[in-house]
C-alpha positions as CSV (number, residue, x, y, z in Angstrom):
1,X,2.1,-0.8,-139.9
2,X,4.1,-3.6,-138.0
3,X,6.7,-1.0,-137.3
4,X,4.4,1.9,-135.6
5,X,2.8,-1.7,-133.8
6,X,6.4,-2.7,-132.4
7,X,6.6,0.3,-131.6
8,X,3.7,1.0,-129.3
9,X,3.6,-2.4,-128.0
10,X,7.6,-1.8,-126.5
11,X,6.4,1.6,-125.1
12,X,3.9,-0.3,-123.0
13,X,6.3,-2.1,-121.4
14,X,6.8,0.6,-119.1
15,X,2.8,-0.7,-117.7
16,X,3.6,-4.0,-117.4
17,X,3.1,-5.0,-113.5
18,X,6.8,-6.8,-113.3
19,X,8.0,-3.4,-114.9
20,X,6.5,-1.3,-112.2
21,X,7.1,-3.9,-109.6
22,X,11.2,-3.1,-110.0
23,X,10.4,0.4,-110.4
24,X,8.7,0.3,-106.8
25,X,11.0,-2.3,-105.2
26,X,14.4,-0.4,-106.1
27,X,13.3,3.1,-105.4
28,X,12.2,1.8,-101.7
29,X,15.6,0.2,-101.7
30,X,17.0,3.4,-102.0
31,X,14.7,5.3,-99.9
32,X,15.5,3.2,-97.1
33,X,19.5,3.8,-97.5
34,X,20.1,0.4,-98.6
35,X,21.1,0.7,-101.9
36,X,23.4,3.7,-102.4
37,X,24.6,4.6,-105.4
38,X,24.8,1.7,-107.4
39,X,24.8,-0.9,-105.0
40,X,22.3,-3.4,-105.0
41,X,20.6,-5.7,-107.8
42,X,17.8,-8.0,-108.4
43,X,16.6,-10.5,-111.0
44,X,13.1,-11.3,-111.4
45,X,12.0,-14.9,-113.3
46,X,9.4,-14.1,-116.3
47,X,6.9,-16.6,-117.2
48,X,6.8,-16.5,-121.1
49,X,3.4,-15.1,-121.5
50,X,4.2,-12.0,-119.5
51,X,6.8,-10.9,-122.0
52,X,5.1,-12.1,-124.9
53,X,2.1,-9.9,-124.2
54,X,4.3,-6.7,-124.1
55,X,7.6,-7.5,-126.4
56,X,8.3,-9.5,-129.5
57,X,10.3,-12.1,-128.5
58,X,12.1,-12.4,-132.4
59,X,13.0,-8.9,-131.7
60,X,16.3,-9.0,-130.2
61,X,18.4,-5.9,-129.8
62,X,21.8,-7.3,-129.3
63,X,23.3,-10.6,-127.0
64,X,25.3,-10.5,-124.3
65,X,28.1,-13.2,-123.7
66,X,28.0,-14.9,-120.2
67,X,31.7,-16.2,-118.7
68,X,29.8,-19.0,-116.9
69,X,27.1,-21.3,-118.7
70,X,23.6,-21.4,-117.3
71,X,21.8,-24.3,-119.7
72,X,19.2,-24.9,-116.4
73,X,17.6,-21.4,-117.0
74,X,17.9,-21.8,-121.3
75,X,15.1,-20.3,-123.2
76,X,14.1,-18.1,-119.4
77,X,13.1,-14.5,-119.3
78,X,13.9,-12.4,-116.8
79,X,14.1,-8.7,-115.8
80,X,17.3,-7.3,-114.4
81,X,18.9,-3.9,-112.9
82,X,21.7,-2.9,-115.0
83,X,25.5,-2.6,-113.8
84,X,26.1,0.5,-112.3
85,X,22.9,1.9,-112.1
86,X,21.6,4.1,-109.8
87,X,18.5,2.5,-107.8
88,X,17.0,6.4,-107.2
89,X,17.1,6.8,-111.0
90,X,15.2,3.3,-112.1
91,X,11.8,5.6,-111.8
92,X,13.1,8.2,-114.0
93,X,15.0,6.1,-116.7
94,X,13.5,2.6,-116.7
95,X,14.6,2.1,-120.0
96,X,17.9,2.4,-119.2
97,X,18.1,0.8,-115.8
98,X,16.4,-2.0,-116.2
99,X,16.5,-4.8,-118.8
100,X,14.7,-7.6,-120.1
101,X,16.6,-10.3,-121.1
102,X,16.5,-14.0,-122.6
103,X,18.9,-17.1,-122.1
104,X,19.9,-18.3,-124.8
105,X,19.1,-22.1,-125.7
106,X,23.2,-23.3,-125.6
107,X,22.9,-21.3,-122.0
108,X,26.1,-19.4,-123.0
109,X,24.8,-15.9,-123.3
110,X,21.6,-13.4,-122.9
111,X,19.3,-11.9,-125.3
112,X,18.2,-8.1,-124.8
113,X,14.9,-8.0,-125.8
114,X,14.0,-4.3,-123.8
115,X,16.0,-1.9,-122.1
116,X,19.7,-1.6,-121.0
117,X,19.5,1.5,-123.4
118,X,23.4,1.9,-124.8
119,X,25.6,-0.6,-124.3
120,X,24.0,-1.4,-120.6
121,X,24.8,-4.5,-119.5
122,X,23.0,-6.7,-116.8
123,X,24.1,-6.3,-113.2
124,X,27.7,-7.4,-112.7
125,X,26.0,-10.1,-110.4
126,X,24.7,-12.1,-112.6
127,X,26.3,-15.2,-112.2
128,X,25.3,-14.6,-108.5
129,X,21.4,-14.5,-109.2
130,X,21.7,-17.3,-112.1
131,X,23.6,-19.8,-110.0
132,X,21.3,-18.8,-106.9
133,X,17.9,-18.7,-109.5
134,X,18.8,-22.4,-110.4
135,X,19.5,-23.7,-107.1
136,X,15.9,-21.7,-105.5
137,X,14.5,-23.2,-108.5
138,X,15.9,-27.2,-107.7
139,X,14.5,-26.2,-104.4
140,X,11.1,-24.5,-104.8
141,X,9.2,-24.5,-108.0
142,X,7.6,-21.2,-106.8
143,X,10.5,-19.3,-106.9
144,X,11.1,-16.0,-108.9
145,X,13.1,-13.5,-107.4
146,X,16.7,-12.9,-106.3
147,X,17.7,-9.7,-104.5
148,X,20.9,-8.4,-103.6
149,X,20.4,-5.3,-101.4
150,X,23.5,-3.4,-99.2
151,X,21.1,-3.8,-95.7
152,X,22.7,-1.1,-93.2
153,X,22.4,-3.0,-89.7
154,X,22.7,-6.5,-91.2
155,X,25.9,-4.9,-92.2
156,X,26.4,-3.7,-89.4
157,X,26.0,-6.8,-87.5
158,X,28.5,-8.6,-89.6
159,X,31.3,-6.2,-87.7
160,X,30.1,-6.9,-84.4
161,X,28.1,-10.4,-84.1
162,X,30.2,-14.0,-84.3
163,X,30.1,-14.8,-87.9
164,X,28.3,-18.3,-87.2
165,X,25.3,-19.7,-89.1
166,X,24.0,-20.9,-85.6
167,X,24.1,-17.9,-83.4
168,X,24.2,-15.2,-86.0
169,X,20.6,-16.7,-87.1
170,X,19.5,-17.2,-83.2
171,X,20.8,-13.7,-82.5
172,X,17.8,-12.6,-85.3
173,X,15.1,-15.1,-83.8
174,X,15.0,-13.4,-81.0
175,X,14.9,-10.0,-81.6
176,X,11.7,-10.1,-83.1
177,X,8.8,-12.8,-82.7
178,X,7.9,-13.1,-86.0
179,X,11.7,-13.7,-87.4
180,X,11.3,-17.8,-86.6
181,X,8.2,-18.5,-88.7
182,X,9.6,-16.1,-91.7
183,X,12.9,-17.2,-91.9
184,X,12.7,-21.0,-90.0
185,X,15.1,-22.2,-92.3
186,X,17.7,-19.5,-91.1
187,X,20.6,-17.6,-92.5
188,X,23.5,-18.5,-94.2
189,X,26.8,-17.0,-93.8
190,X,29.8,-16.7,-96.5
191,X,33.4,-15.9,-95.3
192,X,34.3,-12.3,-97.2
193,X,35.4,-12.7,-100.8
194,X,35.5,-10.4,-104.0
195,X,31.6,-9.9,-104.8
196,X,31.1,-10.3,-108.6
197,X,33.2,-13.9,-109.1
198,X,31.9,-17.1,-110.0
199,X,33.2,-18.5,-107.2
200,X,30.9,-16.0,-104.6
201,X,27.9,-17.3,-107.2
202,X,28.9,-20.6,-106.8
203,X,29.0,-19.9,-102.9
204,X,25.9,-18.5,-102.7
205,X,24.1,-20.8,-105.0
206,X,25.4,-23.7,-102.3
207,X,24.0,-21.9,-99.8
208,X,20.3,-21.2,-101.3
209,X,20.1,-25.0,-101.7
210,X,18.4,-24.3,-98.3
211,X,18.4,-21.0,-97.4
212,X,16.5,-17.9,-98.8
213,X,18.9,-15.5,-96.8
214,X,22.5,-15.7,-97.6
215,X,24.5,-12.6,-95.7
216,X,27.7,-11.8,-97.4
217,X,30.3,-10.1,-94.4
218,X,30.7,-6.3,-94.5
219,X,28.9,-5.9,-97.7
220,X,25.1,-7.3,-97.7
221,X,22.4,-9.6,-98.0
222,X,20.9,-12.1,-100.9
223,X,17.4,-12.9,-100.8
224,X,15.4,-15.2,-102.6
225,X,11.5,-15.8,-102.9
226,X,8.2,-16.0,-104.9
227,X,8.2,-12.5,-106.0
228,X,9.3,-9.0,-105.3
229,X,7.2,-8.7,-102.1
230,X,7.8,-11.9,-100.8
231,X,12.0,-11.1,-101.2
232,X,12.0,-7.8,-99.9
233,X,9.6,-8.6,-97.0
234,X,11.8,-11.1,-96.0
235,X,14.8,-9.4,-96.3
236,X,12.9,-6.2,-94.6
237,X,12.4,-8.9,-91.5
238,X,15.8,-10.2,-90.9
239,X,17.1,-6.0,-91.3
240,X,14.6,-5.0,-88.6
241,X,15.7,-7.6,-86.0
242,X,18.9,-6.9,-86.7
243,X,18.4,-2.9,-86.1
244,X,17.1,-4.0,-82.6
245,X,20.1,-6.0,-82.1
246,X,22.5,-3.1,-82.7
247,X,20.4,-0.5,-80.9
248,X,19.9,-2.6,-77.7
249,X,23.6,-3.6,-77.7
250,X,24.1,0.5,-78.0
251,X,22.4,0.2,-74.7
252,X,24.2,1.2,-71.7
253,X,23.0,-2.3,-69.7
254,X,22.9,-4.4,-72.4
255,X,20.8,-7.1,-73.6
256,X,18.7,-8.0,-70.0
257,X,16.3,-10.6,-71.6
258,X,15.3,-12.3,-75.2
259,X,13.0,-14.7,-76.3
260,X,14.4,-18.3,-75.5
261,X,14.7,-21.0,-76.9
262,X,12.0,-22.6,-75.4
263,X,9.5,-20.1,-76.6
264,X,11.4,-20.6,-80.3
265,X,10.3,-24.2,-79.9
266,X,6.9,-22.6,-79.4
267,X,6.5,-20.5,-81.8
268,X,8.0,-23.1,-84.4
269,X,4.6,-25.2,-83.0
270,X,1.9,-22.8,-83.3
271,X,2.8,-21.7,-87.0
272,X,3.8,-25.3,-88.1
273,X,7.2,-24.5,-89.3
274,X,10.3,-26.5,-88.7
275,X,13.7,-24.6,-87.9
276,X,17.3,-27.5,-88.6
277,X,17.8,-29.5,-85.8
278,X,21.3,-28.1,-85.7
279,X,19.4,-24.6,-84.0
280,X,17.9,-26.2,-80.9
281,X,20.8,-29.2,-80.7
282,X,17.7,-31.2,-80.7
283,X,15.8,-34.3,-82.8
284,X,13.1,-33.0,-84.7
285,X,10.6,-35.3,-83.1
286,X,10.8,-32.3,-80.0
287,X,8.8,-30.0,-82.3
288,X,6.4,-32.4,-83.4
């Protein structure tokens, strides 16, 4: 009887919200060319209770040694795209694209608990999204989700925009009104490097100390937030400006006008949000 019970409680797993929430997020990744082949990954924080009512936790299919320990997230759930998995196919084969997974208590290795069917294997990312999870957590208790996604103009503006922190992230303001209050805090920028290294994780995870966008050169974006929506909306946000960026620099005349600075400054105001000093060369009294 506990047997056929394991067994249906396992097969709904495939209802669960955070299940359906990949299944949705990863499919429009790849319906909006971002993801191609396998490219792309996220990593979505499970409160315990949300496994627990879907998956017996004492139930663990095999573990999965980590190069890097990660005692901060020990005892942690999470759901995770698999390495070298095809974003369009999550929908299809969940079971095998997707995995739930459990640090374990020394911090040196993960627990499959669901999915990953085979020998699958969590994205090759993951000390990316661990180190990054841990620093998002440090900074926001909120925070659940880390998405790695291959953004085509974002890309794109890594070949043609100055690789500066400053005026990559003023280029983005103002492009679009709404970039300043979604993104106040800015984007961070890493110099090109191998992805899949600790040291890019480590890199990253510096950089989300206060940052929710981190843009790796010629090769994509990281994203952090409070769930799936929040993640991809703000990743969606900073793509869009940039798009507008590349098409009215395809323009024969050019850029003619943006929003300035000064109407930043407002728009910081009116939706009470506070963009580094280091943006406006500026105390932060002026926004007050």
């Amino acid at each position: 009887m506990k047997i056929l019970q394991d067994m249906v409680r396992d097969h709904s797993v495939l209802n669960a919200p955070f299940v359906q929430e990949m299944m949705d997020a990863t499919y429009d990744m790849w319906r909006f060319g971002w993801d191609e082949r396998n490219g792309g990954n996220i990593s979505l924080l499970l409160e315990e209770e949300e496994v627990l009512a879907y998956l017996d936790p004492d139930r663990v299919i095999r573990t999965i040694g980590l190069e890097f320990p990660v005692q901060e997230l020990s005892n942690r759930y999470f759901i995770v795209t698999g390495s070298g998995k095809y974003f369009k196919n999550v929908r299809k084969y969940p079971e095998d694209c997707l995995g739930i997974i459990r640090v374990s208590e020394e911090g040196k290795s993960v627990e499959l608990l669901w999915g990953l069917a085979g020998d699958g294997r969590p994205t090759s990312e993951l000390a990316s999204h661990f180190m990054s999870h841990i620093a998002r957590l440090n900074a926001d208790s909120k925070h659940r989700v880390i998405m790695h996604t291959h953004a085509t103009n974002l890309i794109a503006m890594t070949f043609t925009h100055a690789l500066d922190e400053v005026s990559f992230t003023k280029t983005l303001w103002k492009m679009c009104t709404e970039c300043v209050v979604v993104f106040p805090e800015g984007v961070a920028i890493l110099p090109w490097m191998v992805p899949g290294t600790d040291l890019i994780g480590k890199q990253t995870a510096a950089k989300m100390e206060e940052h929710k966008l981190v843009v790796w050169p010629h090769h994509g974006i990281l994203g952090a937030g409070s769930s799936i929506d929040d993640a991809f909306g703000l990743i969606e946000t900073a793509e869009k400006a940039a798009q507008i960026y590349m098409l009215v620099c395809s323009h024969k005349g050019g850029i003619q006008q943006t929003i300035t600075d000064g109407e930043l400054i407002e728009l910081a105001k009116a939706f009470d949000v506070r963009p580094p000093d280091r943006f406006f060369h500026l105390k932060q009294k002026a926004l007050s």
